[in-house]
DOKOL-99295 format. One record per atom (N, C-alpha, C): residue in three letters; atom name; z, y, x. Coordinates in pm, whole numbers, plus 50000, padded with zeros to 5 digits. Last residue first. Layout:
DOKOL-99295
(atom 'ALA'; 'CA'; (Z; Y; X))
...
END
This chain:
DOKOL-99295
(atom 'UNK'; 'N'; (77281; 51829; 70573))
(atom 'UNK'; 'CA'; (77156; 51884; 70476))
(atom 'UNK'; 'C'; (77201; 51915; 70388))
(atom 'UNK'; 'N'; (77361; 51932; 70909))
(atom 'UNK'; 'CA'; (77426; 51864; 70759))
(atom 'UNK'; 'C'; (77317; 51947; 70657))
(atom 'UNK'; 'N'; (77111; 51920; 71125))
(atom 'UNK'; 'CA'; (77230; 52022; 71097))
(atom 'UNK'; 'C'; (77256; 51922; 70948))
(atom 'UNK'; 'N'; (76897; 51749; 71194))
(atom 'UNK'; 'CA'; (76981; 51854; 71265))
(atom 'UNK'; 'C'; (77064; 51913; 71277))
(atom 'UNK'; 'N'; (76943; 51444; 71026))
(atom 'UNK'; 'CA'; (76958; 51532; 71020))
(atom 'UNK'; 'C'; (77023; 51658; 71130))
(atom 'UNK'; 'N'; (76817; 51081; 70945))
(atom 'UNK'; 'CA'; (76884; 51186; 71057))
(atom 'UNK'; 'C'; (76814; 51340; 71036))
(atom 'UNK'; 'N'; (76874; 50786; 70784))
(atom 'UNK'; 'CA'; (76832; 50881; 70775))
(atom 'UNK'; 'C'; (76892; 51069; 70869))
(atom 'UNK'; 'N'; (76886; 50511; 71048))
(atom 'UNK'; 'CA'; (76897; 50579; 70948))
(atom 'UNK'; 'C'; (76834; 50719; 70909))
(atom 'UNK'; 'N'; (76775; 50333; 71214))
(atom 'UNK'; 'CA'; (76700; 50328; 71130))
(atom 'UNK'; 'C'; (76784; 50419; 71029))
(atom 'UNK'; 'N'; (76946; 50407; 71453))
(atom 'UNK'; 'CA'; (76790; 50436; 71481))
(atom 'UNK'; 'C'; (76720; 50446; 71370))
(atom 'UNK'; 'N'; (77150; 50198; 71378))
(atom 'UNK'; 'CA'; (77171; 50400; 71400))
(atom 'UNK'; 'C'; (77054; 50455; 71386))
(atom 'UNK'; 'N'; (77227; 49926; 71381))
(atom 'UNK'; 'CA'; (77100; 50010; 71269))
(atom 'UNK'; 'C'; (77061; 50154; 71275))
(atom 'UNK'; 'N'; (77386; 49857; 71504))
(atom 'UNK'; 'CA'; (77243; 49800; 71567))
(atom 'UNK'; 'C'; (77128; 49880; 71472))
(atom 'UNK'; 'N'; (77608; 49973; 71433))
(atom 'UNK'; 'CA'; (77596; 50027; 71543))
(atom 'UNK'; 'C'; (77412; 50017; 71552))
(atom 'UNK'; 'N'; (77714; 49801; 71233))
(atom 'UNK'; 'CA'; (77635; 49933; 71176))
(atom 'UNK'; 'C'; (77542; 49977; 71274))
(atom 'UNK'; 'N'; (77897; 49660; 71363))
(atom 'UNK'; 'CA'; (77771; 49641; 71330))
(atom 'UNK'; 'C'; (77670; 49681; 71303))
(atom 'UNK'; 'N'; (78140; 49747; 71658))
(atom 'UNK'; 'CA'; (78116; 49769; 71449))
(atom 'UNK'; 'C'; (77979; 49733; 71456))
(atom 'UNK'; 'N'; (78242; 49569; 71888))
(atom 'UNK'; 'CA'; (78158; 49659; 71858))
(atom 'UNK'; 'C'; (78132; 49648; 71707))
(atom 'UNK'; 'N'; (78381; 49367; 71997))
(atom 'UNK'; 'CA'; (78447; 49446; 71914))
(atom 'UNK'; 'C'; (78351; 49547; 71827))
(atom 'UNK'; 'N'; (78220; 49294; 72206))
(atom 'UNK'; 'CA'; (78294; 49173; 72095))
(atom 'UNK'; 'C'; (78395; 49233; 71961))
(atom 'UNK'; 'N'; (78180; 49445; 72352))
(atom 'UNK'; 'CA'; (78104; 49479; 72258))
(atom 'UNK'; 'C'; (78146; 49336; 72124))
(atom 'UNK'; 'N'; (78366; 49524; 72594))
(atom 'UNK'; 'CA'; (78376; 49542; 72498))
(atom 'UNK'; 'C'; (78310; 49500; 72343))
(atom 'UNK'; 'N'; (78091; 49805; 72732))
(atom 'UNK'; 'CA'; (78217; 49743; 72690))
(atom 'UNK'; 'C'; (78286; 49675; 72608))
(atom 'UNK'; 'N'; (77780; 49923; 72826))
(atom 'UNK'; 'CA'; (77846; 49930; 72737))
(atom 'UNK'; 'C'; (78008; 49785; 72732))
(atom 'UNK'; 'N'; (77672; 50151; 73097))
(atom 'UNK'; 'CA'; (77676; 49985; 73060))
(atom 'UNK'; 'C'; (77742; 50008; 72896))
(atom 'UNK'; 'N'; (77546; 50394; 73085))
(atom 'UNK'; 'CA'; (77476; 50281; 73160))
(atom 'UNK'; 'C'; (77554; 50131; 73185))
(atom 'UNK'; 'N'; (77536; 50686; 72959))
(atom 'UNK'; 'CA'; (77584; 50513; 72961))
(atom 'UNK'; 'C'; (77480; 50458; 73026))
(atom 'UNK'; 'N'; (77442; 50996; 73134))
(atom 'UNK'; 'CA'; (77408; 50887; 73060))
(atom 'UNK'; 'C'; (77459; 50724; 73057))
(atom 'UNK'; 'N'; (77472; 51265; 73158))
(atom 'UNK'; 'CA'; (77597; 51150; 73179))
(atom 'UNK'; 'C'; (77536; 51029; 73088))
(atom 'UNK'; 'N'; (77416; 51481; 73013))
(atom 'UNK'; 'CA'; (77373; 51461; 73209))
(atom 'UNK'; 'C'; (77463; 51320; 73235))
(atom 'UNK'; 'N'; (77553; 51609; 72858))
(atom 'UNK'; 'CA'; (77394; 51557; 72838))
(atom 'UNK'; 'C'; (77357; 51513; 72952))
(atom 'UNK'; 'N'; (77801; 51749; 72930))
(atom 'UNK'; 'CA'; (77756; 51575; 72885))
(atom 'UNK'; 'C'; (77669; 51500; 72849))
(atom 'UNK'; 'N'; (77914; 51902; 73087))
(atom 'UNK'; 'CA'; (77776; 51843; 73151))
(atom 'UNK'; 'C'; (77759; 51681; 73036))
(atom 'UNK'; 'N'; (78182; 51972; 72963))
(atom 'UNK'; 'CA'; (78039; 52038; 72958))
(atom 'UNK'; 'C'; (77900; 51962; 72973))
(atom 'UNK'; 'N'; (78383; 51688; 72821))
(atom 'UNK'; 'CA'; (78285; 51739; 72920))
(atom 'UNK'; 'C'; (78144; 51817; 72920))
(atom 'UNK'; 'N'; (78461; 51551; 72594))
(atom 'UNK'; 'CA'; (78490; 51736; 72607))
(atom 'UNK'; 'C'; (78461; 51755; 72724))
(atom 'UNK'; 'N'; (78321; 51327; 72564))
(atom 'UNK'; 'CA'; (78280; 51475; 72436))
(atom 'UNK'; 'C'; (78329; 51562; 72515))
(atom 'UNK'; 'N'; (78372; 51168; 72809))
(atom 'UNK'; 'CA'; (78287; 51256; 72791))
(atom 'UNK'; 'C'; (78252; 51347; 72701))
(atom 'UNK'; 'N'; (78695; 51140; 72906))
(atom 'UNK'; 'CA'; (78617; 51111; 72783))
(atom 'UNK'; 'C'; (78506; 51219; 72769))
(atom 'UNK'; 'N'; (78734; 50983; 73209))
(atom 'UNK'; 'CA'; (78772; 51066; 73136))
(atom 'UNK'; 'C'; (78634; 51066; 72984))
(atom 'UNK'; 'N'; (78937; 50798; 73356))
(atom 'UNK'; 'CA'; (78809; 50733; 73256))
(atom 'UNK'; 'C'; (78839; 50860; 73170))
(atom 'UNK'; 'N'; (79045; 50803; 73683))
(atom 'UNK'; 'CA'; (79045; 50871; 73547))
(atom 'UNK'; 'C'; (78904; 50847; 73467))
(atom 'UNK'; 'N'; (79234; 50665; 73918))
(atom 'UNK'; 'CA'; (79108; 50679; 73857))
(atom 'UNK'; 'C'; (79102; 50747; 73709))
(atom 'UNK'; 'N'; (79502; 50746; 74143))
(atom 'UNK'; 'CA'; (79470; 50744; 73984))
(atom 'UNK'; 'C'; (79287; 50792; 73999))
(atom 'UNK'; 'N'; (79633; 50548; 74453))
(atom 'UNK'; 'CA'; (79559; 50622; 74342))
(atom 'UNK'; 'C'; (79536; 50636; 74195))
(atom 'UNK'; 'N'; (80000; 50495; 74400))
(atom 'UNK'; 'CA'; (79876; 50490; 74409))
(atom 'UNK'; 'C'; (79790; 50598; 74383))
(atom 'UNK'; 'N'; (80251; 50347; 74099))
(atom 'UNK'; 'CA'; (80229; 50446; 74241))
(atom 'UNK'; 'C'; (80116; 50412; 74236))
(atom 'UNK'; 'N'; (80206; 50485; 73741))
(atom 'UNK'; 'CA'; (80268; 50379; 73887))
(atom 'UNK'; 'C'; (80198; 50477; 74014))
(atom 'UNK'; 'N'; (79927; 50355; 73558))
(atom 'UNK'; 'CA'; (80049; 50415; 73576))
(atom 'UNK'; 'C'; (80117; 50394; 73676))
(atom 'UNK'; 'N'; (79590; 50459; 73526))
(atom 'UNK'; 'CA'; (79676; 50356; 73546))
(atom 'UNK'; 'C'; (79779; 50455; 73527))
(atom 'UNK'; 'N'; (79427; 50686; 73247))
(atom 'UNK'; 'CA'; (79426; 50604; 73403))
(atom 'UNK'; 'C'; (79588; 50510; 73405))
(atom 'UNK'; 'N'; (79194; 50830; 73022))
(atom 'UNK'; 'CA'; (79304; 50715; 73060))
(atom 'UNK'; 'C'; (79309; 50708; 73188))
(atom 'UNK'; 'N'; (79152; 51190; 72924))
(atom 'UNK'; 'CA'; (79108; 51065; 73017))
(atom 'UNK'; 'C'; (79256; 50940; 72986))
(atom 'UNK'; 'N'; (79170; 51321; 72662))
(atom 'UNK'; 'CA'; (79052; 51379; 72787))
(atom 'UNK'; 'C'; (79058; 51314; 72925))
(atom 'UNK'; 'N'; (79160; 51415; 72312))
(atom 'UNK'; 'CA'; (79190; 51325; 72428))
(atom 'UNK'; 'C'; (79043; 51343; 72577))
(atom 'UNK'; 'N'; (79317; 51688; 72185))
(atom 'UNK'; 'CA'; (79159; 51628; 72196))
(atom 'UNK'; 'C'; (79185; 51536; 72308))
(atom 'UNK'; 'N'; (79477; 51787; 72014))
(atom 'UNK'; 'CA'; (79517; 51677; 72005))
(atom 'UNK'; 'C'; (79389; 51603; 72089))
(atom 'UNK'; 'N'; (79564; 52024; 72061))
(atom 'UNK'; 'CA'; (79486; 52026; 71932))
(atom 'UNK'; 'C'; (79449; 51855; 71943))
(atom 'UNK'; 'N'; (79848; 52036; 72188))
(atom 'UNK'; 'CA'; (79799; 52118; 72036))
(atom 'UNK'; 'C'; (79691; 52092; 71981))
(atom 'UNK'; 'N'; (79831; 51892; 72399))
(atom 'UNK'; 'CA'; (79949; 51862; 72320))
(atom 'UNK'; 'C'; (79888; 51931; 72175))
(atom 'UNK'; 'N'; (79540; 51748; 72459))
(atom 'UNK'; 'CA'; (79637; 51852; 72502))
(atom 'UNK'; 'C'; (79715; 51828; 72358))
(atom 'UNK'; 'N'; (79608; 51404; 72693))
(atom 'UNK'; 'CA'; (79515; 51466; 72572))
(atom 'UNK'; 'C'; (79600; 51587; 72585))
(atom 'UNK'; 'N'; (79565; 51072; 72843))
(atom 'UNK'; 'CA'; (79600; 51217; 72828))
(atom 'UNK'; 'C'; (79559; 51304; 72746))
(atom 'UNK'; 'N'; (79725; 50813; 72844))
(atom 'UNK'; 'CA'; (79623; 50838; 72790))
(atom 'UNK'; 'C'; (79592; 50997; 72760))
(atom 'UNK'; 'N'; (79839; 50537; 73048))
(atom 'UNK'; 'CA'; (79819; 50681; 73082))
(atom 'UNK'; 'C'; (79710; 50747; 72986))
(atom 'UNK'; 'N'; (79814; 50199; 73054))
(atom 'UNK'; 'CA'; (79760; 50315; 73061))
(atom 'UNK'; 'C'; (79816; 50432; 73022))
(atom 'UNK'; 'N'; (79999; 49915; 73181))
(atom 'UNK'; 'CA'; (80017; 50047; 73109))
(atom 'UNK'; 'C'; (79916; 50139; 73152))
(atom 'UNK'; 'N'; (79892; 49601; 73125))
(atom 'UNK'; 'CA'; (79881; 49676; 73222))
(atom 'UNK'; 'C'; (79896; 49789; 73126))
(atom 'UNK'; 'N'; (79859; 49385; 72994))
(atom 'UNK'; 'CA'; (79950; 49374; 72974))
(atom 'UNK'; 'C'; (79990; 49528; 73059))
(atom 'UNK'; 'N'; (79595; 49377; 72853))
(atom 'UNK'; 'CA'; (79596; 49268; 73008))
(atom 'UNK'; 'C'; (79767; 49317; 73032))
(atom 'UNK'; 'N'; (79563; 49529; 72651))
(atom 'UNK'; 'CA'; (79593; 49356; 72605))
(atom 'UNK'; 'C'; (79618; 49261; 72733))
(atom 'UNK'; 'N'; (79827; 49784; 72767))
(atom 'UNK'; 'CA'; (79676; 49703; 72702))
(atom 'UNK'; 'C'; (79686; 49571; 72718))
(atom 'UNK'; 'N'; (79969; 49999; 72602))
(atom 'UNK'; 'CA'; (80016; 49913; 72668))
(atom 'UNK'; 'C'; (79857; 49843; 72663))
(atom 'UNK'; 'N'; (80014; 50385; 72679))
(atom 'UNK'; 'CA'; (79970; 50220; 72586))
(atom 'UNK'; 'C'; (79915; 50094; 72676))
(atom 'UNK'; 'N'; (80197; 50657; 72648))
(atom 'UNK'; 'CA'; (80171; 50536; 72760))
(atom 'UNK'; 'C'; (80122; 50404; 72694))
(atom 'UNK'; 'N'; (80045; 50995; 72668))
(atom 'UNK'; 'CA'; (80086; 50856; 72574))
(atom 'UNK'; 'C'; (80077; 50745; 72633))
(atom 'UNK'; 'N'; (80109; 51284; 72766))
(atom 'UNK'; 'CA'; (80052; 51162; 72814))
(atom 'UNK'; 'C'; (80109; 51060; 72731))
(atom 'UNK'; 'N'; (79916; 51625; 72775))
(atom 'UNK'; 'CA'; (80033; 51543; 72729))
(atom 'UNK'; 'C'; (79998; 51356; 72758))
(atom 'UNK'; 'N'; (79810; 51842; 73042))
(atom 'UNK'; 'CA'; (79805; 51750; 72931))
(atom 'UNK'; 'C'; (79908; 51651; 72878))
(atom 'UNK'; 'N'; (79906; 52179; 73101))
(atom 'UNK'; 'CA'; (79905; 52019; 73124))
(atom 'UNK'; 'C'; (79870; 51959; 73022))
(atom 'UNK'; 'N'; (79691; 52453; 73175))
(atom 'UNK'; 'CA'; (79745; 52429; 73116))
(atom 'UNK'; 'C'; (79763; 52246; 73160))
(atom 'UNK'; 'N'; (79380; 52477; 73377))
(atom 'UNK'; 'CA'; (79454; 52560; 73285))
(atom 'UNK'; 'C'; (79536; 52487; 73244))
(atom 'UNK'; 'N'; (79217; 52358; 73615))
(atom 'UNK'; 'CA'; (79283; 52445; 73575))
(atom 'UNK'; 'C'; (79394; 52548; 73554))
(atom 'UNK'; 'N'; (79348; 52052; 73605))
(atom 'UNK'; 'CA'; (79350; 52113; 73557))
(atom 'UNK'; 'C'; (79388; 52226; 73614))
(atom 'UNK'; 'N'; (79105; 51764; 73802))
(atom 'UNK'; 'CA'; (79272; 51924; 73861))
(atom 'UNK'; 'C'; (79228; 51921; 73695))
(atom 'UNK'; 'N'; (79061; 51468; 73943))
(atom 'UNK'; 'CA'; (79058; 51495; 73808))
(atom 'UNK'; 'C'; (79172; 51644; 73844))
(atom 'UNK'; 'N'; (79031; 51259; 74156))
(atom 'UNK'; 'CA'; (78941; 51415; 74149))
(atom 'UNK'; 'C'; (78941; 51471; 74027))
(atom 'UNK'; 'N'; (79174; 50993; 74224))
(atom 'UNK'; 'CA'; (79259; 51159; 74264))
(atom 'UNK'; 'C'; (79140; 51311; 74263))
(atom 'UNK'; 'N'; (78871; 50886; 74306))
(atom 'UNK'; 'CA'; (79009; 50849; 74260))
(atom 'UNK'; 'C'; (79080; 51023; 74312))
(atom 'UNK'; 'N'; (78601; 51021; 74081))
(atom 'UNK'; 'CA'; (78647; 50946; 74199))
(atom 'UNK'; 'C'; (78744; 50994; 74206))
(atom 'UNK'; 'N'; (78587; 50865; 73725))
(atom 'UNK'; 'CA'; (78657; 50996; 73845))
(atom 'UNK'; 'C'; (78597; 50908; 73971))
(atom 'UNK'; 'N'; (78358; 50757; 73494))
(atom 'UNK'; 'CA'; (78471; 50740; 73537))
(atom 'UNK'; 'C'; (78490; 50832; 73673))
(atom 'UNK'; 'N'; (78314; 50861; 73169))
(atom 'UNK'; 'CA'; (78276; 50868; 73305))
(atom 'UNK'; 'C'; (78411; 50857; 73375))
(atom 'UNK'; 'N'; (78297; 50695; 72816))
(atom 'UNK'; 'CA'; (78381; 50760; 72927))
(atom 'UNK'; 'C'; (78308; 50768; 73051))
(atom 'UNK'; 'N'; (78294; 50711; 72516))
(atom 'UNK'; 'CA'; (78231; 50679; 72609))
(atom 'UNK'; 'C'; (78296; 50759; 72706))
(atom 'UNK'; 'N'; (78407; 50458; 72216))
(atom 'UNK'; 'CA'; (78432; 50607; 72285))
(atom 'UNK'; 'C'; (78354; 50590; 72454))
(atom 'UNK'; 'N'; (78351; 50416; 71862))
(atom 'UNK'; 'CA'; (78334; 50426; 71985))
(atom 'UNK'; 'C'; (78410; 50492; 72065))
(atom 'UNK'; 'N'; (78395; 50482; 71616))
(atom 'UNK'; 'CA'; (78333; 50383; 71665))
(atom 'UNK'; 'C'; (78342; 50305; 71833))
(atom 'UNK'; 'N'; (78666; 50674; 71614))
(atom 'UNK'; 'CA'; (78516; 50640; 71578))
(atom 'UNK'; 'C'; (78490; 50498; 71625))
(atom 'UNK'; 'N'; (78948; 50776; 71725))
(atom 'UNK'; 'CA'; (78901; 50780; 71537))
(atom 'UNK'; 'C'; (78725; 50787; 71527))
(atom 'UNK'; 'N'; (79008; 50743; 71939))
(atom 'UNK'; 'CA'; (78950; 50800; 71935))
(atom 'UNK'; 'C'; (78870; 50868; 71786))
(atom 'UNK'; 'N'; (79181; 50532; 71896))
(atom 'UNK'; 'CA'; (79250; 50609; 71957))
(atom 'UNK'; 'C'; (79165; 50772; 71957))
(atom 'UNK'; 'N'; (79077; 50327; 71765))
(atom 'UNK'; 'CA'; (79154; 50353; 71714))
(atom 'UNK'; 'C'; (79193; 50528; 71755))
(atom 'UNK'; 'N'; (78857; 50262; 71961))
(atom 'UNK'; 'CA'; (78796; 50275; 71817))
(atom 'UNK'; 'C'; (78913; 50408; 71736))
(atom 'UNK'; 'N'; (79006; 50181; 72215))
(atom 'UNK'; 'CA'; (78920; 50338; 72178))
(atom 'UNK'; 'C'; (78890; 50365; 72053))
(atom 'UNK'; 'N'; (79115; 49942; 72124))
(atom 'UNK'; 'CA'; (79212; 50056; 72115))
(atom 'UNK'; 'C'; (79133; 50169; 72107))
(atom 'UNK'; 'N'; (78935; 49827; 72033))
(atom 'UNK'; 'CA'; (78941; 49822; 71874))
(atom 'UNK'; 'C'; (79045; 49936; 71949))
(atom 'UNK'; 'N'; (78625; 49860; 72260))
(atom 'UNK'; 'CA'; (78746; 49811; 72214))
(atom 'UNK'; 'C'; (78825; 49868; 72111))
(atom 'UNK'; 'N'; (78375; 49983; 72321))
(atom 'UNK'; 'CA'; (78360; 49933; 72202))
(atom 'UNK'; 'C'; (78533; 49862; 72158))
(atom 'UNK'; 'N'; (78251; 50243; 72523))
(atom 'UNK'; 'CA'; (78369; 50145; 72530))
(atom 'UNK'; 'C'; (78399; 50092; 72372))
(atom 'UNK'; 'N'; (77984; 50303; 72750))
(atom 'UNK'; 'CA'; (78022; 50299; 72596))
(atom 'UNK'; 'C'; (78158; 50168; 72586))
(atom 'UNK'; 'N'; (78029; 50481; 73066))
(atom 'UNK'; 'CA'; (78009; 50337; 72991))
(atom 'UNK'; 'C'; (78076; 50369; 72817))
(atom 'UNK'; 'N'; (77966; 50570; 73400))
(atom 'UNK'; 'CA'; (77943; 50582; 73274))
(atom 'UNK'; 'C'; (77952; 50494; 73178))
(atom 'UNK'; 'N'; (77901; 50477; 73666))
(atom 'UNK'; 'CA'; (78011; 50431; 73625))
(atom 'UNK'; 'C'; (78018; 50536; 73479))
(atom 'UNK'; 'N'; (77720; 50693; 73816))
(atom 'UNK'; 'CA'; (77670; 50546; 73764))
(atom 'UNK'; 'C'; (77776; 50457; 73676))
(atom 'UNK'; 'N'; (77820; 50905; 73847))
(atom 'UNK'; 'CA'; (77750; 50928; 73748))
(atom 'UNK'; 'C'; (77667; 50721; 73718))
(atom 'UNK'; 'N'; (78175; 50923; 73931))
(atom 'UNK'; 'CA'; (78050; 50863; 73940))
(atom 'UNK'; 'C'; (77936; 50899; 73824))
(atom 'UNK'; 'N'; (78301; 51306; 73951))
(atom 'UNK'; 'CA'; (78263; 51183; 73885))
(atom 'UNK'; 'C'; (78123; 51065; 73972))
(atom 'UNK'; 'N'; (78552; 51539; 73998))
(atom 'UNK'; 'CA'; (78418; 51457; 74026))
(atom 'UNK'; 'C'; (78405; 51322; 73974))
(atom 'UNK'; 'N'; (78611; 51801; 73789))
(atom 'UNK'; 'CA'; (78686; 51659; 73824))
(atom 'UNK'; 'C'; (78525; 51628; 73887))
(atom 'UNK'; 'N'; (78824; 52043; 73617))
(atom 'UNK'; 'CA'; (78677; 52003; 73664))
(atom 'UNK'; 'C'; (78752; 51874; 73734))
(atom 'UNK'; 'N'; (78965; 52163; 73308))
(atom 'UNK'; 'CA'; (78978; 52095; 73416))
(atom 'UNK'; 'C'; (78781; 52103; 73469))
(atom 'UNK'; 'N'; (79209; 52362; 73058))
(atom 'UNK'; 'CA'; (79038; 52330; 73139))
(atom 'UNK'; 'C'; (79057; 52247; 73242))
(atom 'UNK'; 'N'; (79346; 52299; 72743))
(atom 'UNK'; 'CA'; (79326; 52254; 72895))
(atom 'UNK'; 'C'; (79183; 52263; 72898))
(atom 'UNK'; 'N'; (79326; 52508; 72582))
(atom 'UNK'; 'CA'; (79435; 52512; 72622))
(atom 'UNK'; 'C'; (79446; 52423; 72768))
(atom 'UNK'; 'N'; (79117; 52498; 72356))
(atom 'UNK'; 'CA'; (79087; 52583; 72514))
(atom 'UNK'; 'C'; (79231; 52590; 72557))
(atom 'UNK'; 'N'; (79090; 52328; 72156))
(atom 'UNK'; 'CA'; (79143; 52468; 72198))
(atom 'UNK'; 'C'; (79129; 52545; 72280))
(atom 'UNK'; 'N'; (78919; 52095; 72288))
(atom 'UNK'; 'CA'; (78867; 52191; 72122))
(atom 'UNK'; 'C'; (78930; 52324; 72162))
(atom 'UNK'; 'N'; (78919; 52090; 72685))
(atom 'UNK'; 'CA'; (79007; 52025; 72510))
(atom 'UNK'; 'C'; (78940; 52135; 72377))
(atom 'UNK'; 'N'; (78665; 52095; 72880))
(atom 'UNK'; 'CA'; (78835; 52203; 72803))
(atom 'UNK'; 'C'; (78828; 52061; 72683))
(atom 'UNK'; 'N'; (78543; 52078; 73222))
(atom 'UNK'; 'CA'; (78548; 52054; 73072))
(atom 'UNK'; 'C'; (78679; 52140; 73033))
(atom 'UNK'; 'N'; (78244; 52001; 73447))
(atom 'UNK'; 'CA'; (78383; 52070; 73425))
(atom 'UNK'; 'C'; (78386; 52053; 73278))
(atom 'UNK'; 'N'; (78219; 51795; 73771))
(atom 'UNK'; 'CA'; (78174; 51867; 73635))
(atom 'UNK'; 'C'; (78326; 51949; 73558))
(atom 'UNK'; 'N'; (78029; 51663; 74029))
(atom 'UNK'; 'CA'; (78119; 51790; 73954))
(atom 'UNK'; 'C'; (78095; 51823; 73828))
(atom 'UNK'; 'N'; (77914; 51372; 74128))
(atom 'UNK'; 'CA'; (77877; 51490; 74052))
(atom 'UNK'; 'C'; (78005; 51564; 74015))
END
């Protein structure tokens, strides 16, 4: 699938192809952190299909618990993160982050990650009190 996206600012646009079966809720304590929620859900590229556009993204190199450096890209000004991939020679896969993908009602998880980390609250979402707009 093709899809296309921007960062909050509109400083990076990109389009990129994606698996639409490789979708996944990522429950690890770095997305928790990195993403300031609970969560973070990503579609993953086919390899080398991630262009910008508009403008570069800035890249934070973090180290992960398999000891392997990720690549965490985001735009330098408004800070919106918009994929991880490896580092080094090769192809690059891109786990890009579905909020700032247009098509993101079309991207449904289909596994979840991780979940040894997952916050608890999580199992109750269904039973809270839900609002269209802030009441």
């Amino acid at each position: 699938m093709n899809i296309t996206g921007s960062c909050h600012c509109g400083e990076l646009v990109f389009t990129a192809r994606v698996d639409t079966e490789k979708v996944m809720v990522c429950h690890c304590t770095d997305c928790q952190v990195l993403s300031a929620s609970a969560f973070r859900t990503v579609v993953m590229s086919e390899p080398n299909e991630l262009t910008f556009n508009k403008g570069t993204p800035k890249e934070y190199i973090k180290i992960a618990e398999s000891g392997n450096e990720r690549a965490q890209g985001f735009c330098q000004n408004c800070g919106t993160a918009i994929y991880a991939t490896s580092v080094g020679e090769g192809d690059r896969v891109y786990g890009i982050r579905v909020g700032c993908v247009d098509q993101k009602a079309e991207l449904s998880p289909k596994i979840q990650i991780w979940c040894q980390s997952k916050v608890t609250w999580l199992n109750d979402i269904n039973n809270m009190k839900a609002f269209s707009k802030t009441p």
